[in-house]
DOKENU-532304 format. One record per residue: residue number from 1; residue in three letters; chain; x, y, z negated of N, C-alpha, C, CB in turn. Coordinates in pm, whole numbers, plus 32768, in hexadecimal, padded with zeros to 4 digits. Each point is the difference from the previous one (the first is absolute). Glycine has a CB too. Layout:
+-----+-----+---+------+------+------+-------+-------+-------+------+------+------+-------+-------+-------+
|   k |   r | c | n_xx | n_yy | n_zz | ca_xx | ca_yy | ca_zz | c_xx | c_yy | c_zz | cb_xx | cb_yy | cb_zz |
+-----+-----+---+------+------+------+-------+-------+-------+------+------+------+-------+-------+-------+
| NUM | ALA | A |    X |    Y |    Z |     X |     Y |     Z |    X |    Y |    Z |     X |     Y |     Z |
...
+-----+-----+---+------+------+------+-------+-------+-------+------+------+------+-------+-------+-------+
This chain:
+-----+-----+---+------+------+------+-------+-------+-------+------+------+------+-------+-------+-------+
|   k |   r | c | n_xx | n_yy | n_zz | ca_xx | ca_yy | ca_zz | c_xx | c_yy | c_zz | cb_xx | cb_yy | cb_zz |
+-----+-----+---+------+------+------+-------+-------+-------+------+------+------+-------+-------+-------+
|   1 | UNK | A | 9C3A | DAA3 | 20DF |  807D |  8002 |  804A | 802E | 7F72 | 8024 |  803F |  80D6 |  7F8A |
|   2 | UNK | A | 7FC9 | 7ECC | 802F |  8037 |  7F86 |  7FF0 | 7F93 | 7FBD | 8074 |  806D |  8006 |  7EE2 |
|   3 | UNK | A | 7F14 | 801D | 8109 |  7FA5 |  7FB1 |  805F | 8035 | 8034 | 809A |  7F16 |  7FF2 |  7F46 |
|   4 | UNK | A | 80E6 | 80BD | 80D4 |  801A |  802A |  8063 | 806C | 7FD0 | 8039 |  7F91 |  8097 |  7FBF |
|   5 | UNK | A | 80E0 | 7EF7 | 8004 |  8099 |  7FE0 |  8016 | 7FDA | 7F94 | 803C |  8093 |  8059 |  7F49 |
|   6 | UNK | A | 7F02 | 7F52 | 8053 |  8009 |  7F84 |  805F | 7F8B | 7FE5 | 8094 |  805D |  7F9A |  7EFC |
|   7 | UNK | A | 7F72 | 80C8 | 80D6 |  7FAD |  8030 |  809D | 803D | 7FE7 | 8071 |  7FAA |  80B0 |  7FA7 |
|   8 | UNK | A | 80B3 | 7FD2 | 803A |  808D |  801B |  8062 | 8037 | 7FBB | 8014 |  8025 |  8089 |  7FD8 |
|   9 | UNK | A | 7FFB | 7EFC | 7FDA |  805F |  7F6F |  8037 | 7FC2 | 7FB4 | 8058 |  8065 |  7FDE |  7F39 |
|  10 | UNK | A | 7EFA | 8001 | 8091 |  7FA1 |  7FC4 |  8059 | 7FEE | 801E | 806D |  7FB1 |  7FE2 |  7F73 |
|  11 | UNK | A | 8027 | 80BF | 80AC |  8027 |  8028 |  8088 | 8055 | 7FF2 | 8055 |  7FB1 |  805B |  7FB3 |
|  12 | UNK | A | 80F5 | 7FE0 | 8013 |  805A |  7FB4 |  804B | 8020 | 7FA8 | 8020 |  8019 |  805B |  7FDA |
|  13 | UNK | A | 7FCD | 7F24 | 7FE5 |  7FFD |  7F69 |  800D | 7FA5 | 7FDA | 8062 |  8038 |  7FDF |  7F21 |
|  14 | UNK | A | 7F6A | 8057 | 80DF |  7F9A |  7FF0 |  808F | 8044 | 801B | 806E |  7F3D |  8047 |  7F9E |
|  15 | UNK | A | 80A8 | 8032 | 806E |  803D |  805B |  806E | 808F | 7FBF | 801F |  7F81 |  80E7 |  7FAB |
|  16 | UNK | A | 80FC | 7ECD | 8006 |  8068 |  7FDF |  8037 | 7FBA | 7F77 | 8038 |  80C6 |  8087 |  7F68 |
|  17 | UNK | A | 7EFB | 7F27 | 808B |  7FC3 |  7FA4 |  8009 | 8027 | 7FDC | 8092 |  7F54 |  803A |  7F46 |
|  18 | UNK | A | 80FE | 7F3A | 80C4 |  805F |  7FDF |  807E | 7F7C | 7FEA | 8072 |  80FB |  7F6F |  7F73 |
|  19 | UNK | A | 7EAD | 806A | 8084 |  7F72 |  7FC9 |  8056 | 7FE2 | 8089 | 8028 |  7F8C |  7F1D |  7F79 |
|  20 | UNK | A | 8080 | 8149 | 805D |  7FBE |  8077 |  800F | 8087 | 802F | 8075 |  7F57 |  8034 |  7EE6 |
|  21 | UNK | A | 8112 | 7FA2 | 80EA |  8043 |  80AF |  807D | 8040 | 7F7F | 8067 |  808A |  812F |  7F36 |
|  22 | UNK | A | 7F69 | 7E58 | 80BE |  8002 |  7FAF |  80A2 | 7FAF | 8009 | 803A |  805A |  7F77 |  7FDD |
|  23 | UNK | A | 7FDC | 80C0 | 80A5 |  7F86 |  7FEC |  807B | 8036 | 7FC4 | 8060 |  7F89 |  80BD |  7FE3 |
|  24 | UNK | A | 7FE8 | 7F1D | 805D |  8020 |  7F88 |  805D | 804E | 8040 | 8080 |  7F1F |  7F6B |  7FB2 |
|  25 | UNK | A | 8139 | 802E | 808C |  8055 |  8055 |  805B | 7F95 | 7FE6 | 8075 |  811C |  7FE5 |  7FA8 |
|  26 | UNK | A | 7E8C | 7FD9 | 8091 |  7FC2 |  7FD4 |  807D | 7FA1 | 7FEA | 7FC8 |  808F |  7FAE |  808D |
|  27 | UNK | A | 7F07 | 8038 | 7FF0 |  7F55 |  7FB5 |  7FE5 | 803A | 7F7B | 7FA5 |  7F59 |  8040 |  811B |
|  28 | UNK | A | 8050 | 7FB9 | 7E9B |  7FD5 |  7F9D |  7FB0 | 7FCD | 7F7B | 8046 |  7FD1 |  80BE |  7F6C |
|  29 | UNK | A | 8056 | 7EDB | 80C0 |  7F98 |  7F76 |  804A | 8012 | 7FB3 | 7FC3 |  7FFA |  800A |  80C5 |
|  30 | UNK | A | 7F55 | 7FE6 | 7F2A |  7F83 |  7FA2 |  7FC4 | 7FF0 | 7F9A | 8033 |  7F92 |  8093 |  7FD0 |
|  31 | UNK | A | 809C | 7EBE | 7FDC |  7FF5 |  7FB1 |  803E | 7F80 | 7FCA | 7FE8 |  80DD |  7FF7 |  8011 |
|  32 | UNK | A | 7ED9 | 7FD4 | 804F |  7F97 |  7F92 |  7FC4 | 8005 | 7F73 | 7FCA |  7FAE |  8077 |  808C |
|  33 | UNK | A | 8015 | 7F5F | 7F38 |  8020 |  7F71 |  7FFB | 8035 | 7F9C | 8074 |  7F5F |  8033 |  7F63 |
|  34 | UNK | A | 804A | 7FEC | 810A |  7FD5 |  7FB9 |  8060 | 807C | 8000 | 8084 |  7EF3 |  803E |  7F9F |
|  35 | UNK | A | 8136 | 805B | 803E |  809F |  8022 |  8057 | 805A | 7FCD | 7F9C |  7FD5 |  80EB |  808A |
|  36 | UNK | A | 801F | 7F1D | 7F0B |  807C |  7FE0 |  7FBA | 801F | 7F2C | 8013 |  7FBD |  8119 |  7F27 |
|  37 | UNK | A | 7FAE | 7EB5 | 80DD |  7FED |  7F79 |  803C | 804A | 8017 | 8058 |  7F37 |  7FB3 |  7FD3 |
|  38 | UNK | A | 80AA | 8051 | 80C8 |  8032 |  8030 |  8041 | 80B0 | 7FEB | 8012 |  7F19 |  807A |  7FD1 |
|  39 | UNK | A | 80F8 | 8001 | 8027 |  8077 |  803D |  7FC9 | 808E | 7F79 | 7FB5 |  7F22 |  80F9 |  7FC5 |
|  40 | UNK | A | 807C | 7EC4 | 7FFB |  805D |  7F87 |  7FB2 | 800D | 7F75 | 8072 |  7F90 |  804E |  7EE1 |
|  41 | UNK | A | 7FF8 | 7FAD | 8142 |  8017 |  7F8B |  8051 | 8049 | 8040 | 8074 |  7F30 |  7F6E |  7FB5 |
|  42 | UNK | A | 80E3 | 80EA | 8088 |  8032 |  8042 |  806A | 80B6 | 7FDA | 7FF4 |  7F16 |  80D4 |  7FFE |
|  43 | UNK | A | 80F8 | 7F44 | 7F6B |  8092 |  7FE0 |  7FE4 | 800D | 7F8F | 7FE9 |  8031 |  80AE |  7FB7 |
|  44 | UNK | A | 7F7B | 7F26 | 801B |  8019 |  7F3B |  7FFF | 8009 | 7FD4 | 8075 |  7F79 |  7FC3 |  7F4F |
|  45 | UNK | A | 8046 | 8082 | 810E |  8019 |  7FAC |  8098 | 8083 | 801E | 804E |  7F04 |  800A |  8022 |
|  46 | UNK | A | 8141 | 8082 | 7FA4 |  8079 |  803F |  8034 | 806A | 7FBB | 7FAD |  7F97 |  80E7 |  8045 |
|  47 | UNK | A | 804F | 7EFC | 7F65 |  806A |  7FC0 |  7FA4 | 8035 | 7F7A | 8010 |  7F9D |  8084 |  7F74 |
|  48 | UNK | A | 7FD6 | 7EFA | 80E1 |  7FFE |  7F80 |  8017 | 8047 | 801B | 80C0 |  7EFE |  7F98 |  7F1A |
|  49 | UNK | A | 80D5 | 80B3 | 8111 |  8032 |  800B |  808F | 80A7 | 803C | 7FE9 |  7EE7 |  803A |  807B |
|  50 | UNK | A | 8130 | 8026 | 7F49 |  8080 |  7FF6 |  7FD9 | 8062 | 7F82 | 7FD5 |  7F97 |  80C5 |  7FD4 |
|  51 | UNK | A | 8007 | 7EF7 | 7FC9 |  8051 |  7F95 |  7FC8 | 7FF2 | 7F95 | 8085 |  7FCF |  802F |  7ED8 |
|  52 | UNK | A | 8003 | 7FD7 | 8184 |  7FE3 |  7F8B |  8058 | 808E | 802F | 8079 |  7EAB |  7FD2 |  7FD1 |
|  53 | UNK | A | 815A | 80B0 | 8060 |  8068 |  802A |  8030 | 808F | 7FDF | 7FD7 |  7F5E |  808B |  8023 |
|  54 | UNK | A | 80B7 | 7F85 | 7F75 |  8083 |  7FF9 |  7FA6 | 7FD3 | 7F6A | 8002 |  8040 |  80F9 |  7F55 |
|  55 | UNK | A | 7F8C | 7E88 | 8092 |  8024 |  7F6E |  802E | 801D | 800C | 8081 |  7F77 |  7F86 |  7F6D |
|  56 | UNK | A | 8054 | 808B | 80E7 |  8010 |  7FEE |  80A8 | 8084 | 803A | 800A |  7F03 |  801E |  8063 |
|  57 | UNK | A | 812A | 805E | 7F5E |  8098 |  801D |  800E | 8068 | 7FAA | 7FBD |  7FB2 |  80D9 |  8011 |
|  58 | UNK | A | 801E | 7F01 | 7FB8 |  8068 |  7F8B |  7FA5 | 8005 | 7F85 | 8066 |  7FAD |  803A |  7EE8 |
|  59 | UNK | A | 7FF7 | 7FB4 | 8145 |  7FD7 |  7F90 |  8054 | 8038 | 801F | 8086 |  7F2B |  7FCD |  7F7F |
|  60 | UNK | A | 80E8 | 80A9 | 80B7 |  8046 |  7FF4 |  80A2 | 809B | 804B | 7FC7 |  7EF5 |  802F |  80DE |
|  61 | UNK | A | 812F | 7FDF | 7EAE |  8082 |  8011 |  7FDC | 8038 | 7F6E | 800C |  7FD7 |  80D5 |  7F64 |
|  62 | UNK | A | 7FF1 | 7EE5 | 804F |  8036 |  7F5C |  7FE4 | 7FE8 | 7FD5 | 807F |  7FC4 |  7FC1 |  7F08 |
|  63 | UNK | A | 7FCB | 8034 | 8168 |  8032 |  7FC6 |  8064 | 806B | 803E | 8051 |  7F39 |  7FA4 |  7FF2 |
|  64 | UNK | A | 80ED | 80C9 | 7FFB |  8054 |  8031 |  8043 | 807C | 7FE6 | 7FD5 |  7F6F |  8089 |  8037 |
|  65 | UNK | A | 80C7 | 7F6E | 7F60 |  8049 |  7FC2 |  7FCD | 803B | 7F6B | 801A |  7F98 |  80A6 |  7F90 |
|  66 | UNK | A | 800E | 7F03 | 8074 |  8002 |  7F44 |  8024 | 8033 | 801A | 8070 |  7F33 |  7F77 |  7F9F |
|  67 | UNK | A | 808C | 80EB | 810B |  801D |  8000 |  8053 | 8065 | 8048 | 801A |  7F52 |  7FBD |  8013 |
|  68 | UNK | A | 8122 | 808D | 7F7D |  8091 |  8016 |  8044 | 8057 | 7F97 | 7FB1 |  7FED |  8114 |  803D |
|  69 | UNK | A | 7FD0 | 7EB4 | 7F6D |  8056 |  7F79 |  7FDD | 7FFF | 7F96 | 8040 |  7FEB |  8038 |  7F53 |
|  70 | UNK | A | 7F91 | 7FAD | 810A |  8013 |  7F8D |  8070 | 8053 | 8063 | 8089 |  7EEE |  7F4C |  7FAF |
|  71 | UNK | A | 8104 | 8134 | 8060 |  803E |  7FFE |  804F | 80AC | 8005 | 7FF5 |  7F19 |  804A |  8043 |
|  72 | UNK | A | 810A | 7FB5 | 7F3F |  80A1 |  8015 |  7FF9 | 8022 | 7F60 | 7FFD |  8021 |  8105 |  7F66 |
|  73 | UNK | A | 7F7D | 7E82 | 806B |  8036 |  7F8B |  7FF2 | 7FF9 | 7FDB | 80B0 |  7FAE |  7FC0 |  7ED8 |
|  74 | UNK | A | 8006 | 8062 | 816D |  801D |  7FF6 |  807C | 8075 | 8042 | 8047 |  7F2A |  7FDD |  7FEB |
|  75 | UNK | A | 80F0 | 8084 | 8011 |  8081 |  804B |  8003 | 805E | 7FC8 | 7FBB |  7F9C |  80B7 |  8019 |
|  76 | UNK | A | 8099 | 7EF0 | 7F93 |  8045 |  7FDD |  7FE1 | 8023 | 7F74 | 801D |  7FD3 |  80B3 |  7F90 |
|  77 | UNK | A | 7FAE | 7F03 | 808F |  801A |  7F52 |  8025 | 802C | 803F | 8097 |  7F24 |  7F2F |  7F63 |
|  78 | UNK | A | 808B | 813E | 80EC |  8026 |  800F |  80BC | 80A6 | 8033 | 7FEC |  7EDC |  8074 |  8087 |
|  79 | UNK | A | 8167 | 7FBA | 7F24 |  80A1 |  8037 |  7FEB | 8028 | 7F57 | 7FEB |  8002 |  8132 |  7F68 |
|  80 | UNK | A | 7FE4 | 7E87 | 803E |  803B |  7F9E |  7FF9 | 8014 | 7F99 | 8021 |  7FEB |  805A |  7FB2 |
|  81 | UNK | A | 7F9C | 7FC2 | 80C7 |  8017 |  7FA9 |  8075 | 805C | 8005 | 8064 |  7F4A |  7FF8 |  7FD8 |
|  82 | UNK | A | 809C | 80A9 | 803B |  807F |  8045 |  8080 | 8089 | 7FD4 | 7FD9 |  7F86 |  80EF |  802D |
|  83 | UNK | A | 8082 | 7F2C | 7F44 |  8092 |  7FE3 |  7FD9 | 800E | 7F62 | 8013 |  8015 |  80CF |  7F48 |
|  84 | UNK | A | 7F89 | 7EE4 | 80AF |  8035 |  7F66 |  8001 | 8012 | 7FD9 | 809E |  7F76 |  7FB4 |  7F11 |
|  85 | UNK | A | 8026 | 80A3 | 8130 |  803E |  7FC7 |  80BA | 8061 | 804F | 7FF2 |  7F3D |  7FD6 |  80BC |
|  86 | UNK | A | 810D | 8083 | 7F35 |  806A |  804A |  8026 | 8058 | 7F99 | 7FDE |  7FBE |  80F1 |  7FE3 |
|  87 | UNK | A | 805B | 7EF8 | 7F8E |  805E |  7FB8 |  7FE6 | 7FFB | 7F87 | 8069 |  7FFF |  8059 |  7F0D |
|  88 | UNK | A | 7FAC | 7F5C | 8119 |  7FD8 |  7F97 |  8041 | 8084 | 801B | 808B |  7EBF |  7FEE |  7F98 |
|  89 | UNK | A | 80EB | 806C | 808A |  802D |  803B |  807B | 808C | 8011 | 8011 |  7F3B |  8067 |  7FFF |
|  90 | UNK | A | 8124 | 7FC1 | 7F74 |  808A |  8003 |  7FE3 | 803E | 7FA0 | 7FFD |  7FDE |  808F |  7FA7 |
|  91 | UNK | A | 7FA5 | 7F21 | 8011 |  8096 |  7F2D |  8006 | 7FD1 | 7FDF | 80A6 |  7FD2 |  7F29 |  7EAD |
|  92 | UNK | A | 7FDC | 8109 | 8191 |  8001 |  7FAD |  8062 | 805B | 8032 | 8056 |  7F2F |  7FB9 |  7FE0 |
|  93 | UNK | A | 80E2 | 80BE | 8037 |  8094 |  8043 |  804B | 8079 | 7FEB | 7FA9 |  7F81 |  80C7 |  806F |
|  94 | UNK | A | 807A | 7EFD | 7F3A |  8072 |  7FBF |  7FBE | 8035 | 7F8A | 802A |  7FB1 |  8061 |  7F61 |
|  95 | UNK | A | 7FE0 | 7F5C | 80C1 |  7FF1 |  7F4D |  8002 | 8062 | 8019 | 80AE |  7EAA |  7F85 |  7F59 |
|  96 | UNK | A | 8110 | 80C9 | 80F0 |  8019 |  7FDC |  807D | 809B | 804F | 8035 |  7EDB |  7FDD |  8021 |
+-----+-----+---+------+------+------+-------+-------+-------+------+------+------+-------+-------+-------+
């Protein structure tokens, strides 16, 4: 009896056995070495062209940047010019 008990545990312990009642949801794909080569350098090259993108964006952010700061210091010396002939323009219809 006692043997027939632990039979019965052994069995069920199999049979619940987690490897046994997962199944695969889809085909199974088999890599080779040679794709999986492949495969790695494929992302090393996506990963360095990425990282080369993201500089070049950093890089036409910042020039874009320099060029609305030269253009506001220009916008601001061409205002402060207008304002200095204006005034100009005011003492001289003053003067006369």
């Amino acid at each position: 009896l006692f043997e027939d008990h632990v039979l019965s545990l052994e069995e069920d312990e199999t049979s619940f056995h987690p490897r046994r009642r997962i199944k695969p949801v889809g085909p199974l794909q088999t890599v080779d070495k040679r794709q999986a080569v492949r495969l790695k350098l494929q992302l090393q090259l996506a990963q360095e062209r990425k990282e080369k993108l993201q500089q070049e964006l950093e890089r036409q952010k910042e020039l874009e940047l320099e060029r609305k700061r030269i253009e506001a210091e220009e916008l601001a010396k061409r205002r402060a010019r207008q304002e200095k002939e204006r005034k100009d323009k005011l003492r001289e219809l003053d003067t006369v």
